[in-house]
N, C-alpha and C positions, 0 to 999 in steps of 0.2 A: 420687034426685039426677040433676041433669038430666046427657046425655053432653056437653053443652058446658064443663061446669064444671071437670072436669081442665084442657082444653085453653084456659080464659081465664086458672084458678089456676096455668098455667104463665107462659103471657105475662105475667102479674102479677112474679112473682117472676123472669124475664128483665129487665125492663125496671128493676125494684128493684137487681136485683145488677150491670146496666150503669151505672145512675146512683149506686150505690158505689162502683163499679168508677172513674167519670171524678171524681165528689169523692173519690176517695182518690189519684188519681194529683194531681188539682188543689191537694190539702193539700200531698203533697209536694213537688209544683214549689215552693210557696207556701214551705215553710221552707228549700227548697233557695235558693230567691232572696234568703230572709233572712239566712241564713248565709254567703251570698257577700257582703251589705250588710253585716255585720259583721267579715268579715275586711278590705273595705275601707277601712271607717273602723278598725280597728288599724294599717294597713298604713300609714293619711296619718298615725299619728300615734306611729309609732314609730321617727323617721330616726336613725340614727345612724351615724357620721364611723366609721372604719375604726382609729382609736386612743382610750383611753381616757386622761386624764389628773386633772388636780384635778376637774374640770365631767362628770360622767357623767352630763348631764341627755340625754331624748330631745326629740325636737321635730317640728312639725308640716310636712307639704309647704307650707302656707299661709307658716310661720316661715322656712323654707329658701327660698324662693323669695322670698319678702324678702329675707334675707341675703345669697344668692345674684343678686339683681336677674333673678332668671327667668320672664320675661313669659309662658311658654307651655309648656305638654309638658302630656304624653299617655304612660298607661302602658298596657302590656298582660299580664297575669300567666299565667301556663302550669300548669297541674296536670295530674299524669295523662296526657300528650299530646295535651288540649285547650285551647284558651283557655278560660280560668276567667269574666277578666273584662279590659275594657279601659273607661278611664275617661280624659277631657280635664281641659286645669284653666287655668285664665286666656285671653291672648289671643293667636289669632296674629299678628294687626294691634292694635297700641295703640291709635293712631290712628283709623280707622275705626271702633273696636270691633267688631272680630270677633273671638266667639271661636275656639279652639282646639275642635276635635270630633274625632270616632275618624277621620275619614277625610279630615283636614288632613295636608298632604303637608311633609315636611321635607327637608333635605338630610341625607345621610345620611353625608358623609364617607369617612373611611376605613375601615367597617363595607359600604363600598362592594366591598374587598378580599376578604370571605368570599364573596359572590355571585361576585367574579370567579374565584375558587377552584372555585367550584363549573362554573362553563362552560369553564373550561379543562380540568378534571378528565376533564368528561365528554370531552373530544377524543381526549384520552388514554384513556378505556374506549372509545371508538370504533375506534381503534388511527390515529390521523391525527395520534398524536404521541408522543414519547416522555419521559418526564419526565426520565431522566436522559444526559439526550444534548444535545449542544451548540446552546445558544440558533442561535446561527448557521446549523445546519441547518436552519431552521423560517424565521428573516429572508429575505424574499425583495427586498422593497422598501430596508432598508436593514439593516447588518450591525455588530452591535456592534464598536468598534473595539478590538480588543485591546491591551494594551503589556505592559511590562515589571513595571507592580505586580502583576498578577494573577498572576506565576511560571509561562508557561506554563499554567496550568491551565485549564479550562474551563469557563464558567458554565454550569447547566441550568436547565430549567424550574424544576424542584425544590429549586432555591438560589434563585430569583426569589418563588416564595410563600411561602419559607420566611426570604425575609430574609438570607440567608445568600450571596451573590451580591457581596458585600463593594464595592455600588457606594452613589455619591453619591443625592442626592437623596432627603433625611427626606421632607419634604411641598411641597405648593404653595399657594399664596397665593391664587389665582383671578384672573378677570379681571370688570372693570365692562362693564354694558353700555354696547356706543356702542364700547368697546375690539378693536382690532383684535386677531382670535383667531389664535393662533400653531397653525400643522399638529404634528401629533404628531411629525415630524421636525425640526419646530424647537424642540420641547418637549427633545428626545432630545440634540439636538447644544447646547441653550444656546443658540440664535440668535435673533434680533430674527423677530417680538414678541412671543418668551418672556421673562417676567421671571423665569428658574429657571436654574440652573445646568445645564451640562450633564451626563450620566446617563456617569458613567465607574468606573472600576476607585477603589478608593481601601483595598482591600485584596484579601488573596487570596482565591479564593472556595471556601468549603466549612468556613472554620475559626470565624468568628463569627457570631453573631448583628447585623445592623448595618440600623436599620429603615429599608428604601430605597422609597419613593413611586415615584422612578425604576425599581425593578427592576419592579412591577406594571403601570407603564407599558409598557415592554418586552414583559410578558405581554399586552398588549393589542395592541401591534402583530400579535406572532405570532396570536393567534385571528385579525384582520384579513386578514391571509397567508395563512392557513393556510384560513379558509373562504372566503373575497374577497366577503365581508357587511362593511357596514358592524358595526360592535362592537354598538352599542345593537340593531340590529336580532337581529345574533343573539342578544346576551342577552334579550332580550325572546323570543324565540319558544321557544327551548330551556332558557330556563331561569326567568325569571320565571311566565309562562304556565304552564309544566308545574307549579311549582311553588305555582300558586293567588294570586299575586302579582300580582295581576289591575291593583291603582293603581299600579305601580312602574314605572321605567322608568331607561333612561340617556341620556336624548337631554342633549343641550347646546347648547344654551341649553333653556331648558322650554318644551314645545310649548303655544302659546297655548290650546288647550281645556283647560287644565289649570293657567292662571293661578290662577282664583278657588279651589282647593284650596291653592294653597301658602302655606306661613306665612310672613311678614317675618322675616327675621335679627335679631337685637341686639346691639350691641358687649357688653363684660365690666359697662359701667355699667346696662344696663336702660334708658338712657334713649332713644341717638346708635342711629335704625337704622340697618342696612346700605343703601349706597346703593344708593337702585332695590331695595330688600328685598332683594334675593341676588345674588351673585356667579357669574360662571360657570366652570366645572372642566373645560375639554376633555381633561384629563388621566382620563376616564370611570371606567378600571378603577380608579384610587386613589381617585377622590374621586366619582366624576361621577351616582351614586344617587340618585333621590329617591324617597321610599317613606313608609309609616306604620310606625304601633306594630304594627298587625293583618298587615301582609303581613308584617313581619321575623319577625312571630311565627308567621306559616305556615313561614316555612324552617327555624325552630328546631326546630318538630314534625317537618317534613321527617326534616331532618336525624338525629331522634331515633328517627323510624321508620325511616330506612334502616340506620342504625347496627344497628337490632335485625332487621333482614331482614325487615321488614314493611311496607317500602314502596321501589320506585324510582321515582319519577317524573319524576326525572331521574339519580341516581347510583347504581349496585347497593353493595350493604352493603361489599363488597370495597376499591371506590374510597372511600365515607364512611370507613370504619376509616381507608385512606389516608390520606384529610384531613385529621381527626381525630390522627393519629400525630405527636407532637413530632421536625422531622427537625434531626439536628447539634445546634441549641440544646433545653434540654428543655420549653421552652415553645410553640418556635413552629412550628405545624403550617403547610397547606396554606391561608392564609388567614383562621387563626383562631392564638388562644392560648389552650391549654390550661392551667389552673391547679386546682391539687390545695386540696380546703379536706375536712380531715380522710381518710375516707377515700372520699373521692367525687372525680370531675373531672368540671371543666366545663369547654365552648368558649366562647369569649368577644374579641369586639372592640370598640372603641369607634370614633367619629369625629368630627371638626369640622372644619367652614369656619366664615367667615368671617360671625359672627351664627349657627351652629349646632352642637351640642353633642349626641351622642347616644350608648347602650350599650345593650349586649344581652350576654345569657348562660345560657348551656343546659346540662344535666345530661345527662353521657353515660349515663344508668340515671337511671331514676324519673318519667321525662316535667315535670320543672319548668322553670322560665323565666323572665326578665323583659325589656319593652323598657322602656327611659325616653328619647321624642327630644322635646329642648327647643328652640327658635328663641332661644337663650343663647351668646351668647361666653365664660360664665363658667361652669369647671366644678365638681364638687363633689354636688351635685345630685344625679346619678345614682347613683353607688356608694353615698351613703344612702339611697337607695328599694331599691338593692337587698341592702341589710344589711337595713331594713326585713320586705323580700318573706320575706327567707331566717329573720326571726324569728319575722313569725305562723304560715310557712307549715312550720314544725319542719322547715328541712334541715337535717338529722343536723349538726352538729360547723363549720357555714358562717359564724356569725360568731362569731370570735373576735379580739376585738380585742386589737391591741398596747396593754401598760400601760406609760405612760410618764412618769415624773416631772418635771416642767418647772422649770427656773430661768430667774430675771432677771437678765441682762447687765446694765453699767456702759453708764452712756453713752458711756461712753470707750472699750469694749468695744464696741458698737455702731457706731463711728461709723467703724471698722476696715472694715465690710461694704457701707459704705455706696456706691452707685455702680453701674457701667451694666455688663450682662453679656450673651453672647449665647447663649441658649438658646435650641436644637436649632434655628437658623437665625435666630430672632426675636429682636429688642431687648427686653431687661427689665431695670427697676432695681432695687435695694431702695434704698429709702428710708425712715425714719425717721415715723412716725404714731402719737402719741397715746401715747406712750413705749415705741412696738415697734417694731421692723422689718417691711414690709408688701413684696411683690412690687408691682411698679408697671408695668405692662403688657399685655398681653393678658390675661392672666392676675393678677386681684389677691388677693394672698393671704396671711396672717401668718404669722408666721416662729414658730415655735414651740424654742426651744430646749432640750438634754438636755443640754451640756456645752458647754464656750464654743468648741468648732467643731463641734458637731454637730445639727443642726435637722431637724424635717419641719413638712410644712402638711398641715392636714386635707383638701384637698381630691383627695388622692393619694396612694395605699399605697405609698411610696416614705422611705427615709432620705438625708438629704442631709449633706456634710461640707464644712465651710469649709478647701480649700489654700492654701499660702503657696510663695513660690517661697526663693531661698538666704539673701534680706535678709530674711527672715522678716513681706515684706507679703502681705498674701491677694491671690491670684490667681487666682480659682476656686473652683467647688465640686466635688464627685463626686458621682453616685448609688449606689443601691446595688448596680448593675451596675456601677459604675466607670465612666461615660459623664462625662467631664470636661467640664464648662460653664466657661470662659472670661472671666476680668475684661475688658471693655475698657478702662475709666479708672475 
């Protein structure tokens, strides 16, 4: 036998057990990519509303964004503290037909609020701040004004993220371009040409829960003070960038290389855009974000690995717990809301302006996740994508829906409710459609009743109750915080 023949009968079976080697890794990839193509088509076609009543049908993202009039969104799902998968769906521009893609930028709202959580935080692990010490030590340009409802006490940092700061100012509205942009101190005091009220005491601070726009705004001053960076620039360098948040940003108005990414807004009908597609939010740290499904779902990870001491890239695990920790109310942490679904918590916030519609939500254990951002005025949408997420993808004990028995009101019963109300700042009517009660306003939504003052709408894990004042006419409703909404006529 010749002595070459070991040494060729070797490279024979080298080169055999490498190209086994790369077709068996290639088989895998191959069912691992199918498996992920089948939990997406479950996932588009198993929406379901947060109550269950007569109708326990599921339905498709195609059927809900009909229902819903949602021109556009983009999800991004988290397993294991990876992204699994991110998938687009309709248009961002009707009009032109453009679609919606992974790396269509949206506005992000008041999910704008965790990111600011997170650049404040870190000022605070730098030691250039202290959370529980009076906002006023940190104001240098202008200084909250104190009075008599706050009792003497003193606001902190840690009542500004946590909502608990007991001031005015739910949300803001935005400005049109071509609109003259009001300075962050005209934002603060209520002055021309801010169309907001101004950011004041309206309880004492430390005892409720009370969701103030205004207080996050305050926290954006002080980072401004406190580093004497303009705001977007330092969130951008210390904490988007660190955080791999590479398309995100807070500028305001949107920096022109960065048009042809952004989605058009859309009113609640699907039809009426937002003028000029978007609005603008100098109010940055409450609302002023624009971002994707892919970056928000970098911080989620973030977030998940610092939490477990396996990553700071920008917060050590110490300050995440921080954040993460319900302070005073037991929901509301450092910029996020923590909520318990069986025996797990997750963080969680949503947002919208003005044509856009977005949430997110992460597992403090187990690395899962979802974003859903829509260019939609109308919400609903999201919380069934993510009842959805949380059905194929077996999170232990995550939906469980309310079971509710529904009745029909009298018209004469009906016509009791009917009329103009002010919620959480905004005009909305109920009005009378097709023999129901329907919300008429920003938000358009059917009234679902359980007793003839007690209703909820599916588009919101929430109970609502119809008040009466002494002459026994309705004046209102409550939620299930007891946040009293307001007849006008």
């Amino acid at each position: 036998m010749s002595k070459t023949f070991p040494f060729i009968l070797s490279i024979f079976i080298f080169l055999q057990n490498s190209i086994s080697s790369k077709i068996t890794a290639q088989t895998k990839k191959n069912i691992s990519k199918e498996r992920v193509e089948e939990k997406i088509i479950q996932v588009e076609n198993n929406l379901v509303p947060w109550v269950k009543n007569q109708d326990n049908s599921k339905y498709s993202i195609k059927e809900r964004m009909a229902k819903y009039n949602v021109n556009g969104l983009c999800i991004a799902v988290i397993k294991n503290y990876k992204i699994e998968w991110v998938k687009a769906y309709g248009w961002a521009n009707v009009q032109k037909k453009e679609p919606v893609t992974s790396k269509t930028l949206f506005q992000a709202g008041s999910i704008s609020k965790s990111l600011n959580g997170v650049g404040v935080l870190k000022l605070a692990q730098e030691k250039k701040l202290d959370m529980y010490t009076d906002i006023n030590d940190y104001l240098i340009s202008w200084k909250f004004p104190y009075d008599s409802v706050s009792k003497n006490k003193k606001i902190t940092i840690a009542n500004l993220l946590s909502h608990t700061a007991g001031l005015s100012g739910h949300g803001y509205s935005g400005y049109k371009k071509g609109q003259e942009i009001p300075s962050i101190y005209n934002i603060l005091d209520g002055t021309k040409p801010a169309n907001s009220e101004a950011v004041r005491s309206i309880s004492e601070p430390g005892k409720i829960s009370e969701y103030s726009g205004g207080a996050i705004t305050i926290s954006q001053l002080i980072v401004t003070d406190i580093t004497k960076k303009k705001y977007e620039d330092y969130m951008l360098n210390s904490v988007l960038k660190p955080l791999g948040m590479t398309q995100s940003f807070f500028d305001q108005p949107i920096p022109n290389g960065k048009l042809k990414l952004a989605a058009s807004g859309y009113l609640a009908d699907g039809i009426e855009m937002v003028e000029d597609s978007f609005y603008i939010y100098p109010e940055k740290a409450a609302a002023g974000l624009w971002t994707n499904s892919t970056d928000l779902a970098k911080y989620i990870i973030e977030t998940q690995l610092s939490l477990k001491g396996e990553s700071n890239k920008v917060l050590s695990q110490e300050l995440t717990k921080t954040r993460l920790t319900p302070y005073i109310d037991p929901e509301s942490g450092f910029g996020v809301f923590i909520k318990q679904k069986g025996d797990e918590k997750y963080f969680t916030h949503n947002g919208g302006t003005r044509g856009f519609i977005s949430e997110y939500i992460g597992s403090l254990e187990n690395g899962n996740g979802v974003v859903i951002m829509t260019n939609s005025g109308n919400p609903g949408i999201s919380s069934e994508i993510i009842n959805s997420v949380g059905i194929v993808y077996d999170w232990k004990d995550f939906y469980n829906p309310a079971i509710k028995k529904t009745i029909t009101l009298s018209n004469t019963e009906m016509q009791k409710y009917i009329g103009e109300y002010n919620w959480y700042g905004s005009p909305v009517s109920i009005i009378m459609k097709q023999n129901d009660l329907w919300f008429d306003g920003p938000v358009k939504s059917k009234l679902y009743f359980t007793s003839d003052l007690d209703f909820y709408i599916e588009e919101k894990e929430m109970n609502y109750k119809f008040t009466k004042d002494k002459n026994d006419l309705v004046d209102g409703f409550t939620d299930t915080r007891n946040v009293k909404v307001q007849k006008i006529k």
